[in-house]
Structures are given as C-alpha cells and as structure tokens.
C-alpha positions as CSV (number, residue, x, y, z in Angstrom):
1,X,-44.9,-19.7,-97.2
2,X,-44.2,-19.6,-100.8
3,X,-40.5,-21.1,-101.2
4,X,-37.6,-19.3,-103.1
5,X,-38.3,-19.7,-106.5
6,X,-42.0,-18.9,-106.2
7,X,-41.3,-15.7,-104.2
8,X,-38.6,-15.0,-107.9
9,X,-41.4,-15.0,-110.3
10,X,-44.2,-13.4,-108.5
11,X,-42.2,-10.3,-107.9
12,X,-40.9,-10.0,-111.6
13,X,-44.8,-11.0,-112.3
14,X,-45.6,-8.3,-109.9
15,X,-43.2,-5.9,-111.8
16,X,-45.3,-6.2,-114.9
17,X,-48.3,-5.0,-113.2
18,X,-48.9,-1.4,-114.2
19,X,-48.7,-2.5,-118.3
20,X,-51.5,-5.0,-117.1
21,X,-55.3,-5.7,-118.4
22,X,-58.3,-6.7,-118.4
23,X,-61.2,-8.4,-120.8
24,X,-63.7,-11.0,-120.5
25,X,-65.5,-13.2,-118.1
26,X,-62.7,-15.5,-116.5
27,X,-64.2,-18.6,-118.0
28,X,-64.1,-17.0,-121.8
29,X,-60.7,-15.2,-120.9
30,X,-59.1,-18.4,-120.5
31,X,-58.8,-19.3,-124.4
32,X,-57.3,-16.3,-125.7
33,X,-54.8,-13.5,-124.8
34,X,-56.3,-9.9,-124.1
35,X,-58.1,-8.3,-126.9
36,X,-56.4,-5.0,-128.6
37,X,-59.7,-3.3,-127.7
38,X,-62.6,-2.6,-125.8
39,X,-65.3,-3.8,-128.6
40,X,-63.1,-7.1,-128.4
41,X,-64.3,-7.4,-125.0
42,X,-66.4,-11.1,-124.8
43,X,-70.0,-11.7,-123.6
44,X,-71.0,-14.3,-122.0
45,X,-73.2,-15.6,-125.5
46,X,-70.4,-14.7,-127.9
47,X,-70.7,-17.9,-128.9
48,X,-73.0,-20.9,-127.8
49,X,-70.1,-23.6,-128.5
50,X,-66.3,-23.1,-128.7
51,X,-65.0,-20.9,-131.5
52,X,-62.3,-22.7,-133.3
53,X,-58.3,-22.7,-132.4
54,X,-55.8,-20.9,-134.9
55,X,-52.5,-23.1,-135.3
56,X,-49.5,-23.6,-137.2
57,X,-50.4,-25.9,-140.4
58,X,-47.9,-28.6,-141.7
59,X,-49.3,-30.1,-145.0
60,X,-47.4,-33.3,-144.5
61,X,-50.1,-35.5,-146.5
62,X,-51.6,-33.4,-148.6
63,X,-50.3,-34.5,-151.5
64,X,-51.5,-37.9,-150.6
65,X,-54.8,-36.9,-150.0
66,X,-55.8,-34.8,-153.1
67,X,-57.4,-36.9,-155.0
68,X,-59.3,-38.8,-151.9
69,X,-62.9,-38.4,-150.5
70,X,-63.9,-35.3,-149.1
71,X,-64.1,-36.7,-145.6
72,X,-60.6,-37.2,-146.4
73,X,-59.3,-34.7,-147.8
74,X,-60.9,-31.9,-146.3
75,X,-59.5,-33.3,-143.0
76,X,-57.7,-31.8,-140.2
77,X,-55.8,-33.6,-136.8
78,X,-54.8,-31.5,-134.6
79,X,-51.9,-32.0,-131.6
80,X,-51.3,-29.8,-128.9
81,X,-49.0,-29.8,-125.9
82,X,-49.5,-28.5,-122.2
83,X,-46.8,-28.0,-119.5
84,X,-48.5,-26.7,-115.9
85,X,-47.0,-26.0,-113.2
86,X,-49.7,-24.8,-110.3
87,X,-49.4,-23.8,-106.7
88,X,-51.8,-23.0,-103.9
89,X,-51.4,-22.1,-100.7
90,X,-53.0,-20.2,-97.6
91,X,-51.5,-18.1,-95.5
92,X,-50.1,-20.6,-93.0
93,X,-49.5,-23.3,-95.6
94,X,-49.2,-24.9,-98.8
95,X,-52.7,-26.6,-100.0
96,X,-52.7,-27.8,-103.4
97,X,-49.7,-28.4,-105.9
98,X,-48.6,-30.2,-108.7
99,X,-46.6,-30.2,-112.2
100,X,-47.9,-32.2,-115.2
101,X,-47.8,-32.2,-118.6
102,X,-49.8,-33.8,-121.2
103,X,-51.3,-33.9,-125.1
104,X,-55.0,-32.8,-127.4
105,X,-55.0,-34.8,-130.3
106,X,-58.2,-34.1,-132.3
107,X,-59.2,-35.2,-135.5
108,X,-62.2,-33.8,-137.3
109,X,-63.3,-35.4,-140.4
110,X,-64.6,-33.6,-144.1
111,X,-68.3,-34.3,-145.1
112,X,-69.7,-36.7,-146.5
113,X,-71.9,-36.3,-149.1
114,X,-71.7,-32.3,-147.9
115,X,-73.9,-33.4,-144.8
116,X,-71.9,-35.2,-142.1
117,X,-68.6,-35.2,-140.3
118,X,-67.2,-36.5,-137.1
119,X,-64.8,-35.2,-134.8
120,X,-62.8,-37.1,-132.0
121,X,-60.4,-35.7,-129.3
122,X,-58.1,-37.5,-127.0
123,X,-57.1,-35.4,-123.7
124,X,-54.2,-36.8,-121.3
125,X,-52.3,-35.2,-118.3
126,X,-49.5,-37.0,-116.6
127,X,-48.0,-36.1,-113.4
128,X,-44.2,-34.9,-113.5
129,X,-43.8,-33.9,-109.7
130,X,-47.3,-34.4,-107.7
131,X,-47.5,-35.1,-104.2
132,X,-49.5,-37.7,-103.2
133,X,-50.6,-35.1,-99.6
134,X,-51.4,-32.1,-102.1
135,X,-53.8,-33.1,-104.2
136,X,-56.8,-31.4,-105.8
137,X,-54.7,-28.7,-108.5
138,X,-57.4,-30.2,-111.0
139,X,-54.5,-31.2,-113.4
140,X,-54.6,-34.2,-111.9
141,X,-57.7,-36.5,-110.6
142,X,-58.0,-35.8,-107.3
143,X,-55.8,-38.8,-106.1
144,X,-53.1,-37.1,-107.8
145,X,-53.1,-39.6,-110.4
146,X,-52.8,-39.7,-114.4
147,X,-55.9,-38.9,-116.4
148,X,-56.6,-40.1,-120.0
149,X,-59.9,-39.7,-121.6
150,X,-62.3,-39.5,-125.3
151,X,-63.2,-35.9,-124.5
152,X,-65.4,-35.3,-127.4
153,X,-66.8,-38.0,-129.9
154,X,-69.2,-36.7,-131.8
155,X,-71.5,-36.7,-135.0
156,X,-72.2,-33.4,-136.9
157,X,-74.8,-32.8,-139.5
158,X,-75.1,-29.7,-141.7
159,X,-78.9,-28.9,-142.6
160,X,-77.4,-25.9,-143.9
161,X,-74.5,-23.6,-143.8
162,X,-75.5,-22.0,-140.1
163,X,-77.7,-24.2,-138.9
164,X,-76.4,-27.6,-137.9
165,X,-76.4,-30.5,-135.1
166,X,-74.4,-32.0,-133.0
167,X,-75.0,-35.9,-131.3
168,X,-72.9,-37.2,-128.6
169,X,-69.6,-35.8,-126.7
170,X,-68.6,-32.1,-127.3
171,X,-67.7,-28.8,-125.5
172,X,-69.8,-25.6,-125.0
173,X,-68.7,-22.4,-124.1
174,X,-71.8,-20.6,-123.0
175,X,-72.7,-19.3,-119.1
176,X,-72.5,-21.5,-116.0
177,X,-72.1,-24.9,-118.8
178,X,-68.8,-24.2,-120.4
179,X,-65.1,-25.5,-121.1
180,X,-63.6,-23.8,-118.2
181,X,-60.2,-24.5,-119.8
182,X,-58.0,-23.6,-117.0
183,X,-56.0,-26.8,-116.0
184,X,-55.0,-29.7,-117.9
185,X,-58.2,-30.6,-119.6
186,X,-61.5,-29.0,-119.9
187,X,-65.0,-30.0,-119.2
188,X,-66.7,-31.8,-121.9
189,X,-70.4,-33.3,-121.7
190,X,-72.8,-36.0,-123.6
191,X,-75.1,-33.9,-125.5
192,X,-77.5,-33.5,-128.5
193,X,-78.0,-30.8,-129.7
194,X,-79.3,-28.2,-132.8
195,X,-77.4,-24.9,-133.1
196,X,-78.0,-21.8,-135.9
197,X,-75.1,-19.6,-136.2
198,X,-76.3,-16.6,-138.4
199,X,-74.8,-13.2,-139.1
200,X,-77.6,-11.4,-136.9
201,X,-79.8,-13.9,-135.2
202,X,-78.4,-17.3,-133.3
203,X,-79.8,-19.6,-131.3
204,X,-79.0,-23.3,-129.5
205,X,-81.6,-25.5,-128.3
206,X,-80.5,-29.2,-126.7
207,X,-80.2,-31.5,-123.7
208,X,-77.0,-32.3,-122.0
209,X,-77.1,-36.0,-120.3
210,X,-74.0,-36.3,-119.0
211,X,-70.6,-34.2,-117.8
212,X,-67.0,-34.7,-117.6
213,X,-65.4,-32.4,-115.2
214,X,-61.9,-31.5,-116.0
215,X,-60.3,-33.7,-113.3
216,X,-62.0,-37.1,-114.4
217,X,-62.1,-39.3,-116.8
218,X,-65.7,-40.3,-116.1
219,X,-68.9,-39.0,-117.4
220,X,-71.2,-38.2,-115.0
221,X,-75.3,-37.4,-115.0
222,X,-75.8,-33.7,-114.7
223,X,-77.7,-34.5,-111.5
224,X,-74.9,-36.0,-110.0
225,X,-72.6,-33.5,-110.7
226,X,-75.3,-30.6,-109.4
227,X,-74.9,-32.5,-106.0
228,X,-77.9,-35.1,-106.1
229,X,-76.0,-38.4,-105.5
230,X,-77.3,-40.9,-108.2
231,X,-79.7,-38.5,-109.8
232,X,-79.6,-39.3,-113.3
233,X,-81.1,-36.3,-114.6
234,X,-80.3,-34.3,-117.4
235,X,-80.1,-30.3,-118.1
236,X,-82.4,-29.0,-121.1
237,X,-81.1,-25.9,-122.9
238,X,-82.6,-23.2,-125.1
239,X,-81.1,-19.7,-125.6
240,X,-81.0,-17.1,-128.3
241,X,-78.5,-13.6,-129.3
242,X,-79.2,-11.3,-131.6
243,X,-76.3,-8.8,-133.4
244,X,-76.7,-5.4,-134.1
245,X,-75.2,-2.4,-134.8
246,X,-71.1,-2.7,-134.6
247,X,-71.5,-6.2,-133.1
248,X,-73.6,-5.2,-130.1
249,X,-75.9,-7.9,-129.0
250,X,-78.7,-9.0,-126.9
251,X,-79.3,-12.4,-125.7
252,X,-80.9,-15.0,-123.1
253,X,-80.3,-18.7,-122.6
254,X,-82.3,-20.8,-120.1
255,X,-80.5,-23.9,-118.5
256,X,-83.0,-26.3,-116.7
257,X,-82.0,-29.7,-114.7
258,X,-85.1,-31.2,-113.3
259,X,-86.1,-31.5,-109.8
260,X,-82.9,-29.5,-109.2
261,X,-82.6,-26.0,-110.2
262,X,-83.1,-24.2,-113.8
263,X,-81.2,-21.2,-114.4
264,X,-81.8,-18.0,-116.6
265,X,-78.8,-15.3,-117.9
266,X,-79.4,-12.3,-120.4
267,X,-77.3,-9.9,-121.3
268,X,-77.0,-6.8,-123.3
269,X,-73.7,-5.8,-124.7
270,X,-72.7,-2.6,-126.5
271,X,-69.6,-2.3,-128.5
272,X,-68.7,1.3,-130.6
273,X,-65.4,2.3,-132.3
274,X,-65.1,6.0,-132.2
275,X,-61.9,5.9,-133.7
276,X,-58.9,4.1,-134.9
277,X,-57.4,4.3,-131.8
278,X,-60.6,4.8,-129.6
279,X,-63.0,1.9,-128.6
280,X,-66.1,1.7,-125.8
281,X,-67.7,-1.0,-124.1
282,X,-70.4,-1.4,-122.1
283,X,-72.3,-4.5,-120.9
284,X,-75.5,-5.4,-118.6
285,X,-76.3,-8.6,-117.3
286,X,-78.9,-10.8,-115.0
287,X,-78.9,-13.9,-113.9
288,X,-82.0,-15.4,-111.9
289,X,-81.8,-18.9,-110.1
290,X,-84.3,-20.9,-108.1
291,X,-84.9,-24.8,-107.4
292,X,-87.5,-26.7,-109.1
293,X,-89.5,-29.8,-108.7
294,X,-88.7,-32.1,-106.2
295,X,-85.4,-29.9,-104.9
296,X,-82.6,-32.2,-104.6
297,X,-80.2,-29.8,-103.6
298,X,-82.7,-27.8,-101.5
299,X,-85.4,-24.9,-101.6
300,X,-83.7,-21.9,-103.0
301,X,-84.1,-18.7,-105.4
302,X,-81.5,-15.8,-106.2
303,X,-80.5,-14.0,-108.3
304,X,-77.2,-11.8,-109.8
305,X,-76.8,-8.7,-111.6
306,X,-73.6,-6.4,-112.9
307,X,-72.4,-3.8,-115.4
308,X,-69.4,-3.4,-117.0
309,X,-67.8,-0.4,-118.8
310,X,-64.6,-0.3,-121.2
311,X,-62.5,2.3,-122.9
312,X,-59.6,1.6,-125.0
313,X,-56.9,3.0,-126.4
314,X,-54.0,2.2,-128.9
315,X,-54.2,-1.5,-127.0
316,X,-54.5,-0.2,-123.5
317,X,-58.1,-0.9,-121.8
318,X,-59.5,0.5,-119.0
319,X,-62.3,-1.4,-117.3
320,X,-64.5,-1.1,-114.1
321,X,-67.6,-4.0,-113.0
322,X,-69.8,-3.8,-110.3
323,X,-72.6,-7.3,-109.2
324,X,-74.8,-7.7,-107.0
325,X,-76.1,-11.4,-105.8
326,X,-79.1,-12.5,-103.8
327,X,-79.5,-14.1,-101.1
328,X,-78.3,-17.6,-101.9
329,X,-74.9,-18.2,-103.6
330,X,-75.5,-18.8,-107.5
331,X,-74.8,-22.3,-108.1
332,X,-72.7,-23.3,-110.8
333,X,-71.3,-27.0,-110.9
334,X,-71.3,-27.4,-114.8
335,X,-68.4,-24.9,-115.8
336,X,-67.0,-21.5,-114.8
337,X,-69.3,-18.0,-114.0
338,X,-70.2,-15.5,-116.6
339,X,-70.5,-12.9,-113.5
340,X,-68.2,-9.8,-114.6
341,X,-66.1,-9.6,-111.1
342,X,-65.5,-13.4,-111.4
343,X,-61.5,-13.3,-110.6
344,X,-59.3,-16.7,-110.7
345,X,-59.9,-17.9,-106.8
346,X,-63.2,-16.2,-106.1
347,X,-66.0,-15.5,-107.9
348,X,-67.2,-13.0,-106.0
349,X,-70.9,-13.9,-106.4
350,X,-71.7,-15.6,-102.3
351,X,-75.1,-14.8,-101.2
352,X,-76.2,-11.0,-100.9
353,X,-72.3,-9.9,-102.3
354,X,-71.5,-6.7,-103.5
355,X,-68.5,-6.9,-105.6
356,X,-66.2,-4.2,-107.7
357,X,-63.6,-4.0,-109.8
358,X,-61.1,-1.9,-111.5
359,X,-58.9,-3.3,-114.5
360,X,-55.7,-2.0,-116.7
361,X,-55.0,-3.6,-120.0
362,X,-52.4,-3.2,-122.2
363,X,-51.8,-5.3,-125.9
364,X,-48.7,-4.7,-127.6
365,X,-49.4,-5.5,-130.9
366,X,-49.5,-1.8,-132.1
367,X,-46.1,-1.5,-130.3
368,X,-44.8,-4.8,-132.4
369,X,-45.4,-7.6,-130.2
370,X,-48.8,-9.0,-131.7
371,X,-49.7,-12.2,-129.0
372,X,-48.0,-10.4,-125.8
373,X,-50.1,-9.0,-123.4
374,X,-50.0,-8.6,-119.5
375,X,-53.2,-8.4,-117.2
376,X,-54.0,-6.9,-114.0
377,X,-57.3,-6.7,-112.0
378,X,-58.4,-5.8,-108.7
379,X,-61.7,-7.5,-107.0
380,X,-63.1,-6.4,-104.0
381,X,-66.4,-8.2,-102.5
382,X,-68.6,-6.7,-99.2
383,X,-71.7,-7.3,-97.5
384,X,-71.3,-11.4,-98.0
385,X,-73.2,-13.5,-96.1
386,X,-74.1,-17.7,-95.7
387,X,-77.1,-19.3,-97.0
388,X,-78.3,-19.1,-93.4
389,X,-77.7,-15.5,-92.9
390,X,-74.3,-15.4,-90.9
391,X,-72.3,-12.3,-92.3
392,X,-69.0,-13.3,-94.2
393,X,-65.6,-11.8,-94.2
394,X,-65.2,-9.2,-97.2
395,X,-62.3,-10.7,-99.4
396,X,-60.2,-8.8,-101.9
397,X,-58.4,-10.4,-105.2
398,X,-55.1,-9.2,-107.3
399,X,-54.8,-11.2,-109.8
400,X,-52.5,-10.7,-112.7
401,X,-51.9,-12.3,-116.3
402,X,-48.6,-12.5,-118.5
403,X,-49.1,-13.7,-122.3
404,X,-47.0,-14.8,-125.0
405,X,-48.5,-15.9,-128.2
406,X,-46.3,-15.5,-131.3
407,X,-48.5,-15.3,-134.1
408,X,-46.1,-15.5,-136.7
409,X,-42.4,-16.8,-137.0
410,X,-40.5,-19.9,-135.5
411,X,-42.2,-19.1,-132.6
412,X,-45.8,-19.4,-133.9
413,X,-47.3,-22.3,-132.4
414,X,-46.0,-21.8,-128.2
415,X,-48.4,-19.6,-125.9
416,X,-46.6,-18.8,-122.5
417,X,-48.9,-17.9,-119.6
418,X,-47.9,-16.8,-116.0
419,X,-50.7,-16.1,-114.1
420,X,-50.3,-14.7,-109.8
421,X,-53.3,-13.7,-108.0
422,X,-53.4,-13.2,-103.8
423,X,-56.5,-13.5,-102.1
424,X,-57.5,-11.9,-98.9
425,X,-60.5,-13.5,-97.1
426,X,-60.2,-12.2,-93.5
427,X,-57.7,-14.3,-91.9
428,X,-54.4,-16.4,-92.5
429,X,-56.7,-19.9,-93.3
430,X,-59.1,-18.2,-95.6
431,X,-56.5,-16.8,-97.2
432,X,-55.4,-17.8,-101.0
433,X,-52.1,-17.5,-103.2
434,X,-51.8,-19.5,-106.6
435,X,-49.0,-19.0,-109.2
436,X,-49.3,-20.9,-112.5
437,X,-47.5,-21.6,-115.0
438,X,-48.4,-23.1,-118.5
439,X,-46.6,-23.6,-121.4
440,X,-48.8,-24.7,-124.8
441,X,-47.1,-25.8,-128.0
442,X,-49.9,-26.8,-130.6
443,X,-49.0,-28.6,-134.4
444,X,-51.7,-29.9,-137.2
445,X,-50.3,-32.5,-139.9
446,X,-53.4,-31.9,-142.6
447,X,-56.4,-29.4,-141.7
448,X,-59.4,-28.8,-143.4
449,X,-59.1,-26.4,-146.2
C-alpha cells in the first residue's frame, strides 16, 4: 500500500480534482501546461519536430559577443534542471520507484554564412534514493543506475526560411516516433532528414537509423528496438498537414520500418473561436497498421480510430473521446500514442478496445494565475481482447495533473508538476497507482536573438 506521505498528497491532489482539465494527446501534453482553450487543443501533426522551449534569458556575454561571428553571436545554451520523484505500485505491492535528479544543457549555434548551424545537447539523471529491487521508473536505466548521454548532435541547413534539414541526432514530436518527455530524459534518434514549415502547407520527409529510448544511453537500430533482435533496419518517414481556416488542419504521415511493420495516421482537426470567451474543438483521426516484408515481429494488420470534441470557456474545457482499435494491439515502440483516450498507465488501444473518456479543464490565467492549471480525466476501456482472441479485463483510468509555471516574476523559470492517476484492470495484480512528482528549473546565459 502506498505509505504515509504518498496517501498526504494524493488526497490534497485528489482535492483539486473538480478545477481539473484536459487537452492533448498524452505524449504532446507532456511539454506544456493546459491550454486556456479548446482551439489550443494539440493534434497529433501540430508539429513534425519539437516546437521550441520559452525560458528565462540572462545576457551574461553579450557584450562580449557583439562584435563576433554570427555563429557566435547569434548563439544560445541553454540549462535546465529536473527533480522526479515516481512511484508505482499494484494493488498488493509496490513495483517500480525511484527519486533522481539531473541537468539539459543545449547549445545551438548562429549560421554560418546564413546557411548552417549546429546544435548539441547533453542529458543526465542521477539517482538520489533508487532501490536496486525497484527498478524500471525509466528515470533511471533499468539497473537503476546513472544515465549520461549526447542526446542530439546535429547539423542544420537552411535552404530557405521554412524549408530546411536536419543530419544526425535530434528529437521529433510527431505520432507513434516522438520525445515522450515524461521521465528524466526523452527519446532522441539518428536521423536525416528535410522538413518545410510553411504558414499553410508542411511537410517532413526522412529516414530514422537509429533510437535512444529514454532509459539508455545507447542508440539502437529501429529494428531492434521494434522487437527484431539485431535487425539493423531503419524507419522511412514522409508526411504532410495542411492549415486552414482558424488553424484547422488536415494531415497524414506514413512511418515504414522494413520487413517489420509500416504504419499510417491522418487526422482532421477543427478549431473555431465563437467568442472571446467561447472556443470549439473537434478532431478525427485513423490510424492503420500491418506487417510487411519478411515480418519480424509477426503477421499482423489493425487498425485504430477516435473523435474528440471540446468546448471552452473563460479557461475551463470540457472534453469527451471515444476509439476504437482492431484486432491486434497497435504497436508503438518508438515514442508515445497519438490515440485521444491514451491516459498516463494505459493507452487504451489493446486489440478490438472500445475506449471513452470524459475530461474537465480549468486554466487560471484569466483569474491571474497565467502557468497554473489542474487536470482531470477519466478513461474507461471495454470489449479488450489478446492477440489470440482471449477476452481481457475492461480497465478504467483517473488520472489527474497539477501545474505551476510562472511565466513572469522571480519565479519565472520553475514548472511544478504533480501528477496521480489509479488504474483498475480487474484484479489487485493488474492493478496500477503512480504518483509523480517533478520539479523543472530552466536558465540560458546568451540565446539567439
């Protein structure tokens, strides 16, 4: 059972719930605190690679670097600061737990002759109080041991303003191959690749050799990580979105690993502001699945479909989900879901799965509080069966969310999340609790003007 001074803050977390809300996909909600409406809500193809990070500036150098190169004096490096502090547990016992802290440290270079820049990043996590029998939290390697790694290394050139490439180690954050920033330190992969970012139309095309989950230090072929020991293949993407209207969209991306599986997702979102207070969202979305070539990882095909609807209000958003899966469970080894009922232990999207979901949401910026926000969501999955057939327990999910993220002040700089969820799988083993904790502090000595 959860000990004393877990059982405190769940039920002052639980407290919170009514004020709570909802937004995104759990993979894109991760990076950001709950949007003030429902056209904030994210898609899936919002963006095809991380949008960047707003923190605190302190122009220590740059005075010294006025008069330098561009690539130096349009600079920027970047620290940040992670405290985590995660708990699991079953219904009978505790399963996973750990507390570590560790540092980002990214650089990222001007241009050289207006054409080429180069960012590096440094991730590390360090254990503070990890037990050696309760492994697997995913701040931690496995072992429950330190982790300290290049994360991203890479090469950019401009060919114009929105159109530019990428060679080497970077992040994405685009369905089923994404950061999945929950823990310590994200995903990262080896990749090439040539992206167009314009004001209606964008589109990525590229090939990703190699993957860094987020509790290694290694980068491993995409083959490998799909579940094909020593497959050294690599994953081939192409995708498109297009904007319209008040920053509605439709788009598609196709994600193909050979002789494994190739994976398609489209999705149509629609975004209106009725008023100044008022906001609507509504989203469709389809994923199809199937092996290919020589099937490593077996003969399969499925698919998954949901809809999502949103209405907002002076901060508060009220949202409801429904998907459906086939009859395989969607794979997904490279990075976090994009499936609207994906909650923080389950993703609700095992074979033949009918999910559901009803969300609150409240952001208090219009109330004075801009970066506070609270989140609550319930999950509830039916009809689940194995790959073979065998019916499945149905499982339920609470899960609830607690931001603070000054975005102005002495406090600017610090994000505070507590995050509870309970899961209920059919018995006391199946079962799931987690409580986290996570305290970010982020700094930048010189940034890029």
């Amino acid at each position: 059972m959860m000990n004393v001074r877990n059982y405190g803050i769940s039920v002052v977390v639980a407290l919170l719930a009514p004020c709570a809300l909802t937004y995104g996909s759990e993979y894109l909600q991760l990076e950001n605190i709950a949007p003030e409406s429902a056209e904030e809500i994210a898609g899936g193809l919002e963006d095809v690679t991380r949008p960047p990070r707003e923190r605190p500036r302190l122009e220590l150098f740059r005075g010294v670097l006025d008069k330098a190169s561009p690539f130096w004096r349009d600079s920027s490096l970047e620290g940040s600061v992670r405290v985590y502090d995660f708990q699991r547990e079953s219904g009978v016992q505790p399963l996973a737990e750990a507390i570590a802290t560790g540092t980002e440290i990214t650089f990222q270079s001007g241009k050289w002759r207006d054409r080429i820049s180069t960012t590096l990043s440094w991730h590390t996590s360090f254990g503070i109080d990890a037990p050696s029998d309760r492994g697997g939290t995913g701040l931690l390697a496995p072992d429950q041991s330190d982790l300290s790694v290049i994360s991203r290394a890479y090469l950019q050139y401009d060919f114009t303003e929105s159109t530019v490439t990428r060679l080497y180690r970077h992040d994405f954050n685009m369905p089923y191959i994404n950061r999945q920033d929950s823990r310590m330190i994200p995903n990262t992969f080896e990749a090439y690749e040539v992206q167009h970012l314009g004001q209606q139309f964008r589109w990525v095309f590229g090939h990703i050799t190699k993957m860094k989950e987020r509790d290694s230090e290694e980068f491993v072929p995409m083959g490998e990580i799909a579940g094909a020991p020593g497959d050294n293949s690599g994953t081939t993407i192409a995708g498109a979105r297009y904007i319209f209207g008040n920053e509605s969209s439709l788009g598609a991306i196709v994600q193909h690993t050979s002789d494994l599986f190739t994976t398609a997702y489209s999705e149509l979102i629609y975004k209106r502001t009725i008023s100044e207070d008022w906001g609507l969202h509504g989203a469709a979305q389809y994923t199809n699945q199937w092996s290919n070539g020589r099937e490593k990882i077996g003969d399969f095909g499925t698919y998954s479909w949901g809809l999502r609807g949103a209405l907002s209000f002076r901060g508060a958003v009220l949202t409801a989900a429904y998907t459906n899966t086939g009859d395989f469970e969607i794979q997904k080894p490279f990075g976090g879901t994009p499936g609207f009922t994906s909650s923080m232990i389950f993703d609700f999207d095992r074979a033949n799965e009918d999910a559901y979901r009803i969300g609150l949401s409240q952001n208090f910026a219009k109330y004075g509080l801009p970066g506070t926000s609270l989140n609550v969501r319930y999950t509830k999955g039916r009809n689940a069966v194995s790959n073979d057939g065998a019916p499945l327990a149905d499982s339920d999910e609470i899960a609830i969310t607690a931001d603070f993220r000054p975005q102005e002040g002495i406090f600017k700089g610090i994000w505070l999340r507590v995050r509870y969820a309970e899961a209920d799988r059919g018995s006391p083993v199946a079962d799931r609790r987690d409580l986290r904790f996570i305290l970010n502090y982020s700094v930048a000595a010189f940034q890029r003007r």
